[in-house]
C-alpha positions in Angstrom: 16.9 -30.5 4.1 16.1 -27.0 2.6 14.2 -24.3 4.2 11.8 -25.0 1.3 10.9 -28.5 1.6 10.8 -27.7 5.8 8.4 -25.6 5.0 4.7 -26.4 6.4 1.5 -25.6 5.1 -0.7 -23.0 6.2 -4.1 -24.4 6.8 -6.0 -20.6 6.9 -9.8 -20.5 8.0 -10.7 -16.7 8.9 -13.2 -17.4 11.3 -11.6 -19.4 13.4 -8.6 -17.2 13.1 -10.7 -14.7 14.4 -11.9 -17.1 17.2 -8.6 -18.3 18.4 -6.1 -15.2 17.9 -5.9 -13.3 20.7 -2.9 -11.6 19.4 -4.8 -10.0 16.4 -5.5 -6.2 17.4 -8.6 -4.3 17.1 -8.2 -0.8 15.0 -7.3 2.3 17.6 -10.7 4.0 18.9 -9.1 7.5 17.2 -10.0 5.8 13.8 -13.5 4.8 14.6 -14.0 8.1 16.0 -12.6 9.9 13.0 -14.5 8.2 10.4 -18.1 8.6 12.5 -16.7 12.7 12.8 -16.0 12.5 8.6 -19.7 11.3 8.2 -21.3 13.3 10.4 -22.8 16.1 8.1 -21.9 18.2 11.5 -18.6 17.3 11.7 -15.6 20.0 11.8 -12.7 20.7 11.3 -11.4 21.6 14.4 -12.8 18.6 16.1 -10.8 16.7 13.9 -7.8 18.2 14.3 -8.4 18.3 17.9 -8.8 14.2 18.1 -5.8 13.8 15.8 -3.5 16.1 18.3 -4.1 13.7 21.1 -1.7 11.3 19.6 1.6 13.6 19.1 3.2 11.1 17.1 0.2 10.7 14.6 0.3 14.2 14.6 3.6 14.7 13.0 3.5 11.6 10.9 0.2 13.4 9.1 2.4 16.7 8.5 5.6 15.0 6.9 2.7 12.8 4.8 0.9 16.1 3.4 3.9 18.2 2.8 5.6 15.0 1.3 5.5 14.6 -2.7 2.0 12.8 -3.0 0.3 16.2 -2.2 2.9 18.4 -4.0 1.6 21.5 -2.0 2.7 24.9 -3.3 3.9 25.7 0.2 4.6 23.7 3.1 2.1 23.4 6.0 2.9 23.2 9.6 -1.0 23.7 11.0 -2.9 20.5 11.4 -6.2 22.3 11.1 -5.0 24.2 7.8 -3.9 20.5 6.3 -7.6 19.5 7.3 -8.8 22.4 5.8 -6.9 22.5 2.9 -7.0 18.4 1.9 -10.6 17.7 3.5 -11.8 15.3 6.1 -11.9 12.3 4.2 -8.6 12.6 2.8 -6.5 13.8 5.9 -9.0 10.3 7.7 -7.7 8.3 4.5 -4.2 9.0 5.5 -4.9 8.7 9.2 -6.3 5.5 8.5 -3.7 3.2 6.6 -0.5 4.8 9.3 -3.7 3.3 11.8 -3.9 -0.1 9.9 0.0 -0.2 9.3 1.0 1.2 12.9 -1.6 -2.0 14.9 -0.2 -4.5 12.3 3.5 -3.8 12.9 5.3 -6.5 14.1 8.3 -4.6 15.8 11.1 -5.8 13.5 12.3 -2.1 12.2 14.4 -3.8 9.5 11.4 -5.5 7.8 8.9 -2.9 8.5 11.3 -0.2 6.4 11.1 -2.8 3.5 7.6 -2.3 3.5 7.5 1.2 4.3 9.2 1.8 1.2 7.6 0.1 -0.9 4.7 1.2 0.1 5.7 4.8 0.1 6.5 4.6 -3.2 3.6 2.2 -4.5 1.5 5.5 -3.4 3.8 8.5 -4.8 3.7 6.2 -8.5 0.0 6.1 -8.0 -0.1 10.0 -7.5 1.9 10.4 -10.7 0.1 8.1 -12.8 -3.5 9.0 -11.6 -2.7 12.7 -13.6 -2.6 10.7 -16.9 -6.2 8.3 -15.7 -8.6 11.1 -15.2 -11.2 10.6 -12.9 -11.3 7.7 -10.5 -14.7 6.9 -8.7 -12.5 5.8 -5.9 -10.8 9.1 -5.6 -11.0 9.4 -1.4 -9.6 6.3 -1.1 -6.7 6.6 -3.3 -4.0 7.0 -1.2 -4.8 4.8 1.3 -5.8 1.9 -1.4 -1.9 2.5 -2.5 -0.3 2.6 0.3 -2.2 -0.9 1.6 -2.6 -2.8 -0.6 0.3 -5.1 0.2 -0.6 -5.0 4.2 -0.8 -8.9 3.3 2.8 -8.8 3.8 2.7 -7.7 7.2 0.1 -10.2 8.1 2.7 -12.9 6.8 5.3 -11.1 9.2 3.3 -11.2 12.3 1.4 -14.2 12.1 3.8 -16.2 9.9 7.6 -15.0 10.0 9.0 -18.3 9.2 7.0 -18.7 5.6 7.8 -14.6 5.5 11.8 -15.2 5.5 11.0 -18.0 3.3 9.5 -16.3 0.5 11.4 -13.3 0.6 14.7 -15.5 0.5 13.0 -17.1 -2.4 12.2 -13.8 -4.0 15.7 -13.1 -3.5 17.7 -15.9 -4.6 15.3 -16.6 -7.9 14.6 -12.4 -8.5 11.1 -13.7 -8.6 8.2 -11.5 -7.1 6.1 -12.0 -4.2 2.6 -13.8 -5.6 5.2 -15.8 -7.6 6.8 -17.3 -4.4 3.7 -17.9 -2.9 2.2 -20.0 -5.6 6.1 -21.9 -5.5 5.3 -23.1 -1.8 1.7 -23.3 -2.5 0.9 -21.2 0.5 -2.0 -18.3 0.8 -1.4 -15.0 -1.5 -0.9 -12.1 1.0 -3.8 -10.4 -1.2 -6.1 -13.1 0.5 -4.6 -11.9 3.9 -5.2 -8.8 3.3 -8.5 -8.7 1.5 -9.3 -10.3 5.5 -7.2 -7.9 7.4 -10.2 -5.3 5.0 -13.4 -7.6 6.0 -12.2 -8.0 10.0 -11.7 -4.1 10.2 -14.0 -2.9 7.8 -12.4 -1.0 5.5 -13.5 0.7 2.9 -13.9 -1.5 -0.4 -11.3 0.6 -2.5 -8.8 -1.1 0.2 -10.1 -4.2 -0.3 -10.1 -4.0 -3.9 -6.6 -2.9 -4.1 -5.4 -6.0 -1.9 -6.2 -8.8 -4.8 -4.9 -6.2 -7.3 -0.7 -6.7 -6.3 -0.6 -10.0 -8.2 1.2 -9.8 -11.5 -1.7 -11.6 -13.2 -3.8 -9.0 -12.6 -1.2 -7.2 -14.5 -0.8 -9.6 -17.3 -5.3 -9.8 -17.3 -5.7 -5.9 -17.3 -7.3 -4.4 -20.4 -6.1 -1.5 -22.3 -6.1 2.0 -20.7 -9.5 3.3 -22.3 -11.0 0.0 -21.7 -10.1 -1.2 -18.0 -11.1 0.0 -14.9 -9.4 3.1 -13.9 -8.8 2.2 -10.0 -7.7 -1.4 -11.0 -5.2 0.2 -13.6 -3.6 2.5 -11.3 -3.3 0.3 -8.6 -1.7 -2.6 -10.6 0.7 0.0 -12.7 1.7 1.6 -9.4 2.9 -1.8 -7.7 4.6 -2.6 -10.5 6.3 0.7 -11.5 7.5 0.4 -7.5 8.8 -2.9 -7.9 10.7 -2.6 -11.3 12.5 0.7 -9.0 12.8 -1.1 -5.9 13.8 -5.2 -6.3 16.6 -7.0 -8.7 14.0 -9.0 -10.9 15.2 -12.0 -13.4 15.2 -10.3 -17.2 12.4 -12.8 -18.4 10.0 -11.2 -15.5 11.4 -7.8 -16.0 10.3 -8.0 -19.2 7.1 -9.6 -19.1 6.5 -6.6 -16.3 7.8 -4.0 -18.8 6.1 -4.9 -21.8 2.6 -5.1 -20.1 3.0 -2.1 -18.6 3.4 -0.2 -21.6 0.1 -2.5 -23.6 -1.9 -1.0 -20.8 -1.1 2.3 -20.4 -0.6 2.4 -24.2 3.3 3.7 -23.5 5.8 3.5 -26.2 9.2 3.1 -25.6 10.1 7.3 -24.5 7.1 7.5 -22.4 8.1 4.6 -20.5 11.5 5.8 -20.1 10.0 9.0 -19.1 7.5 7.8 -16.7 10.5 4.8 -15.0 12.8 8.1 -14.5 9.4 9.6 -12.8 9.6 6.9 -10.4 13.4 6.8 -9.7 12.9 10.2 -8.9 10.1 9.5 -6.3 12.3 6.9 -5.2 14.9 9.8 -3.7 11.7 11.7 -2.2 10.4 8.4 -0.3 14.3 8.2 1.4 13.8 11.2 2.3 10.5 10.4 4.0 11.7 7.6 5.3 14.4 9.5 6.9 12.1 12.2 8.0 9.4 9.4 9.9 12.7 7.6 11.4 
């Protein structure tokens, strides 16, 4: 028998996930301490920096984050409280935030986690790119960590589910079919529903949320025109996808399908798209080199 037809359904009721997991963390105290010093019309700087610097390897993780190519600093910055100063507290607590979410999800397998890493990484260095071309987004403090979550559905899959994990990504594999199109094939939960909970359990900002239910490709294929759709729901869609034309071996019928709405809704012809994919291989090379640096 396949691994496919072995496969059993996933009966998911959040609440009494939330009653009976006793494996499911609660967010680090830092991060609830950070966002009450971000909305505190007295909060500082310093103190920020200060609660940050109790966890060294946070620490570090933030500086390689900020001087990495989603900031694009003229100089790089080695001070904590000059990153604060110069990115803001709710930026330097966005970031803070999704290694936070990431780092209490993780379920130890390196090997898997650097998959996600990656695509991640990249998923928010597109979306820096792109968001130049957009304009303003109302969602602008939430931007990075919107991008860089909004597939943390995945690693709920990994902890809570490996067995349906290995199964849909040997699916994805095998077919070079995406994610959301693997899980309708087994007729299991989207990892945008998993993570639009992992949001509602920890209360995370809405932008996170948002961005959770927008890593399906038919919100790709649904999105209006740039000029017409929602800015944040644009970005976060193109982003994803950019990221996943770069990263994955995709069937040409998909690739194509990806392509060609990619370019209806950022109104791209042909040389801009080429332009904008050598963008991202480019950023590819710079998340490596993250990756290398977090290792």
């Amino acid at each position: 028998m396949s691994l496919e037809k072995a496969l059993p359904p996933i009966k998911f009721d959040p609440e009494k996930f939330k009653n009976k997991s006793a494996n499911f963390p609660p967010l680090p105290e830092l991060i609830h301490r950070l966002l009450r010093e971000v909305n505190d019309p007295r909060g500082s700087i310093g103190e920020m920096a200060n609660m940050i610097s109790t966890d060294a390897a946070m620490s570090s993780h933030i500086l390689k984050v900020v001087n990495s190519a989603y900031y694009s600093l003229p100089r790089r910055v080695g001070d904590l409280k000059f990153a604060i100063a110069y990115l803001g507290l709710r930026e330097i607590s966005s970031i803070v935030l999704a290694m936070s979410v990431i780092k209490a999800l993780a379920p130890g397998r390196e090997g898997e986690l650097q998959d996600f890493w990656r695509h991640s990484y990249l998923t928010a260095l597109a979306s820096s790119r792109i968001s130049k071309e957009l304009g303003p987004i109302a969602e602008s403090d939430h931007l990075y960590s919107s991008a860089l979550l909004m597939n943390i559905g995945r690693l709920f899959y990994l902890r809570f589910y490996p067995k349906h994990y290995s199964a849909l990504l040997s699916h994805c594999e095998t077919h070079q079919n995406l994610m959301c199109n693997a899980e309708k094939h087994f007729d299991v939960p989207s990892n945008g529903l998993f993570g639009a909970f992992i949001c509602e359990h920890w209360r995370l900002p809405q932008a996170i949320a948002r961005s959770c239910q927008l890593n399906d490709i038919r919100t790709l294929t649904k999105c209006a025109p740039k000029g017409e759709a929602d800015p944040f729901e644009l970005l976060m869609t193109t982003s994803n996808h950019f990221a996943t034309l770069c990263l994955y071996d995709l069937a040409p019928e998909l690739q194509m399908d990806i392509v060609s709405n990619i370019r209806r809704v950022l109104d791209y012809d042909e040389d801009q798209f080429t332009l904008m994919m050598g963008d991202v291989h480019h950023l590819k090379f710079q998340t490596e080199e993250l990756l290398k640096s977090l290792a």
